[in-house]
C-alpha positions in Angstrom: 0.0 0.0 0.0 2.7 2.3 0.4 4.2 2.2 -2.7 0.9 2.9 -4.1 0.7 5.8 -2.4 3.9 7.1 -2.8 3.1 6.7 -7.0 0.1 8.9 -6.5 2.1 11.7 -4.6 4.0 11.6 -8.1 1.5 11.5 -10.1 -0.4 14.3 -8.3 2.4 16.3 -8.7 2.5 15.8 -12.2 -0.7 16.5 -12.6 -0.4 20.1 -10.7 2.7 20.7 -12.8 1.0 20.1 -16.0 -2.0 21.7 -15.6 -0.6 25.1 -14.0 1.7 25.4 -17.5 -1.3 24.6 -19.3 -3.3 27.3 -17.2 -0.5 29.8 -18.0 -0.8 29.0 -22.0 -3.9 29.8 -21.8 -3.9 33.2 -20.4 -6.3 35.2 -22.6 -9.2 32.3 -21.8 -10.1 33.5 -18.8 -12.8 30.6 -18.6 -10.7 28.0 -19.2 -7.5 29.4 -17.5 -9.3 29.2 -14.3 -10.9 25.9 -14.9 -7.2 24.2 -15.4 -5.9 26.5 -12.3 -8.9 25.3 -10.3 -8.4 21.2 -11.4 -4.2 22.1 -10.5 -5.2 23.1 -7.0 -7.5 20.2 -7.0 -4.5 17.6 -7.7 -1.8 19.5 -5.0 -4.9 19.1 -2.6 -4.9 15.3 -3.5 -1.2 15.7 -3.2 -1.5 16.6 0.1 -4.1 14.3 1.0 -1.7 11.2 0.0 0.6 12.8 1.9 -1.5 12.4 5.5 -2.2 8.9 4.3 1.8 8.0 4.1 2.1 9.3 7.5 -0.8 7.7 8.7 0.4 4.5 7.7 4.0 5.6 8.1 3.9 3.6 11.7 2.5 0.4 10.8 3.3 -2.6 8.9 3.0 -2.7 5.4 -0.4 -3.6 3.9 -0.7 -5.7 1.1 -2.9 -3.9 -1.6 -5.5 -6.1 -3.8 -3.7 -4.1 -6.7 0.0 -3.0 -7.6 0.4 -0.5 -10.3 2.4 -2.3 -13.4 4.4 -0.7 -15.7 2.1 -0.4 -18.6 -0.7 1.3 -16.3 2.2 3.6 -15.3 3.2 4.5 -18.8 -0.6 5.4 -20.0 -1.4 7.5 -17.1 2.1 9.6 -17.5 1.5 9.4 -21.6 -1.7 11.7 -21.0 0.2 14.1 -19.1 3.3 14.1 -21.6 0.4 14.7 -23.9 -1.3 17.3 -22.3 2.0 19.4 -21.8 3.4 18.7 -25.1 0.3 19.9 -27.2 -0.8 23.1 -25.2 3.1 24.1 -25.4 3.7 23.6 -28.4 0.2 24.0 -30.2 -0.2 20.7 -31.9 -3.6 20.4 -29.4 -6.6 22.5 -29.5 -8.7 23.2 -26.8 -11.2 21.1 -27.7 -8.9 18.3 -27.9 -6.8 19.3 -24.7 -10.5 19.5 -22.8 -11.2 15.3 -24.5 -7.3 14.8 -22.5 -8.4 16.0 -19.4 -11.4 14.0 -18.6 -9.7 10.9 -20.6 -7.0 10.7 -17.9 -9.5 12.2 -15.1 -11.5 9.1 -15.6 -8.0 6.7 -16.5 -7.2 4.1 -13.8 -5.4 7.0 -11.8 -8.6 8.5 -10.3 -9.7 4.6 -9.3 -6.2 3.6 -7.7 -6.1 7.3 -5.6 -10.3 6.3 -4.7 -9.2 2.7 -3.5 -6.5 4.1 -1.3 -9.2 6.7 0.5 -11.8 4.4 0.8 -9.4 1.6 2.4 -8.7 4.6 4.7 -12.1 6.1 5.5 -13.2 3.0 6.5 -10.2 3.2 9.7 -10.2 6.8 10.5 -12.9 9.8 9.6 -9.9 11.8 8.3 -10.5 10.6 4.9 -13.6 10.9 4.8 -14.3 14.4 4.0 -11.3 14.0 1.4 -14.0 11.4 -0.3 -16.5 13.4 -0.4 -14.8 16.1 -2.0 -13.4 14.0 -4.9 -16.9 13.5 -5.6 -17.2 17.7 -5.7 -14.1 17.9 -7.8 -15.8 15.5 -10.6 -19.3 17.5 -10.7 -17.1 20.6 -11.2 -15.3 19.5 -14.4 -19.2 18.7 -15.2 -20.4 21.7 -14.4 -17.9 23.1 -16.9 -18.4 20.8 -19.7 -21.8 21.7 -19.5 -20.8 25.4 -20.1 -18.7 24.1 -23.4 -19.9 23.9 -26.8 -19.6 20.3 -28.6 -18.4 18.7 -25.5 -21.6 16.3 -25.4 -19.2 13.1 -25.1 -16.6 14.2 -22.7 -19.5 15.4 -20.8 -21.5 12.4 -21.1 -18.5 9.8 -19.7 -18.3 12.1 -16.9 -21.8 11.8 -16.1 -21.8 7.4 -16.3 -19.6 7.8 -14.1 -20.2 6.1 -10.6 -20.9 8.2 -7.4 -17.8 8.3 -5.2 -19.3 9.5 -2.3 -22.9 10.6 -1.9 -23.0 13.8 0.2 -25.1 13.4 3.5 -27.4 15.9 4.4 -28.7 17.0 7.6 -32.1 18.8 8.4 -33.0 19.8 11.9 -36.0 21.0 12.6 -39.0 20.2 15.6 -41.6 20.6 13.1 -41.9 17.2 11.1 -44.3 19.2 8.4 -41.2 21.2 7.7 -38.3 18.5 7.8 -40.6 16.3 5.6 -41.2 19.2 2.8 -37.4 19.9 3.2 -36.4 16.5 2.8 -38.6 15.8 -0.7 -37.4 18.6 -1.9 -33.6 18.0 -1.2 -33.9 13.8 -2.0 -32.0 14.4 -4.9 -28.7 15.9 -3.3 -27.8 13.1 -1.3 -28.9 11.0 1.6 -30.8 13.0 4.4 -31.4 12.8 8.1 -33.1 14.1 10.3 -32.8 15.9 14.1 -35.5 17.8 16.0 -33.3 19.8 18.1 -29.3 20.7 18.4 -29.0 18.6 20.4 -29.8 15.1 18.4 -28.0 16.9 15.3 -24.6 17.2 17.4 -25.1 13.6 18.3 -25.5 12.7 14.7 -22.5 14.9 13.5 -20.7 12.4 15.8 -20.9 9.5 13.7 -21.3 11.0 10.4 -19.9 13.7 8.3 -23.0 16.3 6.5 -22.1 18.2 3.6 -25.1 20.3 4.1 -26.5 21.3 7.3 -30.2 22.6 6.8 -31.1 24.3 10.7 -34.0 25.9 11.8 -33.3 28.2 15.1 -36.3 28.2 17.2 -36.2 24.3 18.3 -36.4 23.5 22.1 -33.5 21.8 24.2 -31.1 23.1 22.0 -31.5 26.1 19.9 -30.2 26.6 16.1 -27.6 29.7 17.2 -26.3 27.3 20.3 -26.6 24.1 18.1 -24.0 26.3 15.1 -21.9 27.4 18.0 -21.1 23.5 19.8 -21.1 22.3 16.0 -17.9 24.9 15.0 -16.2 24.0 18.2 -16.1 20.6 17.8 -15.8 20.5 13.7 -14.7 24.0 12.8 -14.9 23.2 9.0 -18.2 22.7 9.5 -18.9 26.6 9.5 -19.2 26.8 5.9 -21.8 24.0 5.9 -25.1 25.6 7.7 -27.7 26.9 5.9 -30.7 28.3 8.3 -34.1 28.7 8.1 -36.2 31.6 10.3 -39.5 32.9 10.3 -38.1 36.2 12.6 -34.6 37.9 11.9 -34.0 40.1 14.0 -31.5 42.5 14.0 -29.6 40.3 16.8 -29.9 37.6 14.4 -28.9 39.4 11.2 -25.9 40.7 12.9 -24.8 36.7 13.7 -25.2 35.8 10.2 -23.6 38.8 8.8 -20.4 38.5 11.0 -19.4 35.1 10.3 -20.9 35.3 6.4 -23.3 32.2 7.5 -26.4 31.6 4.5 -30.0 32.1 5.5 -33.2 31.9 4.5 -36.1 33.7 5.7 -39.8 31.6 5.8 -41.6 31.4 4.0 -38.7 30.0 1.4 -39.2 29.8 -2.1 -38.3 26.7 -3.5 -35.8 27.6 -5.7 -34.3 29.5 -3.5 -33.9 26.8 -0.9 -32.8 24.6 -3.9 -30.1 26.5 -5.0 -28.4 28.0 -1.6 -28.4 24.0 -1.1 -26.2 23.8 -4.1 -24.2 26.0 -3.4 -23.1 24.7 0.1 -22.4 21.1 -1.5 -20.0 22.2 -4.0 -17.9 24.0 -1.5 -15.0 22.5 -0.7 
């Protein structure tokens, strides 16, 4: 397992090499410039992420993988880079055709060896599992794009066959099972949801599970939404990005909390689309 990991640390670096040149070729796209910058921060954050699993394993005996990467799988993974770096540098690619590259080698054998190594890990330690659920961010991004690129339809297509990674968990807490009910049918398609009636039971839940999305209302008894956020941050403080509430009174109190630490609200009654899309957002943050 080791050795697999320290191949995916060079590959990732590769990656972040290639696509940063690439990136700076393309200058005058400013589109497409930020969409290879974004997918070369993406691969140093994988970098990174193999990195805390060679230390997590760095202490214990070697683990004998299912899989060992052979030479030939080697050769095709770094031939799309070579590829990649050749044609944007010296032209012989268009965009169109550097765009097919990408997701060819985004959905090569090198994204299913790095997801094998995370979920051996997530299943031992709840470190890597927030690392799993944002690979599956990273993929809906490069479909997000392709869906923003002319002619793309088969690029874009492969992306979308592609089997979930991770499906994002989402949690609603609310005491009013009307409300959690409506919230949940409309939100069924985002990922698997649960359900808390007070702060309380939703810090119990964070416990044993990581929610992309946290959908709070603030009035609950027990434990209110504002003390519920507060316990949630100290304990998980990347969960602070991840709320989303719901209130039929803002007050200026209120308004002030949201404002100074730039949490998203809605105000009841919510309009659907509204609801649907502040959701969205949340989920494709990293």
């Amino acid at each position: 397992m080791k050795e697999i990991i320290k191949w995916l640390r060079e590959i990732e670096h590769l990656a972040n090499n290639v696509y940063s040149q690439a990136a700076l070729i393309y200058a005058n796209d400013e589109k497409f410039k930020k969409f290879l910058e974004h997918t070369a921060e993406e691969e140093a954050w994988h970098y990174h992420v193999m990195g805390s699993a060679a230390e997590y394993l760095s202490a214990e005996p070697d683990i004998l993988p299912v899989i060992c990467v052979d030479d030939k799988t080697n050769q095709k993974i770094t031939k799309y880079f070579l590829e990649i770096s050749s044609g944007s540098t010296e032209g012989t690619l268009s965009k169109a055709e550097l765009i097919e590259k990408i997701v060819e080698v985004e959905l090569s054998e090198w994204n299913d060896i790095f997801l094998y190594v995370v979920n051996f890990l997530k299943d031992r330690t709840c470190e890597f599992k927030y690392p799993a659920a944002r690979i599956q961010t990273h993929i809906k991004e490069i479909e997000h794009y392709l869906e923003t690129v002319q002619g793309r339809t088969q690029a874009l297509q492969k992306i979308k066959e592609l089997p979930p990674v991770w499906t994002e968990n989402i949690l609603i807490v609310d005491d009013e099972k009307m409300i959690t009910g409506l919230i949940k049918s409309l939100l069924n398609r985002s990922g698997n949801i649960d359900i808390a009636h007070d702060g309380q039971e939703a810090l119990n839940m964070m416990e044993k599970k990581f929610y992309k999305l946290i959908v709070s209302d603030i009035d609950m008894p027990k434990m209110d939404g504002l003390r519920f956020y507060h316990e949630a941050v100290e304990k998980y403080p990347s969960s602070s990005n991840r709320f989303l509430f719901m209130t039929g009174y803002l007050s200026s109190e209120r308004q002030s909390f949201f404002d100074k630490r730039n949490i998203q609200y809605l105000a009841k009654p919510m309009d659907i689309s509204a609801l649907r899309e502040e959701a969205a957002k949340i989920i494709l943050l990293k």
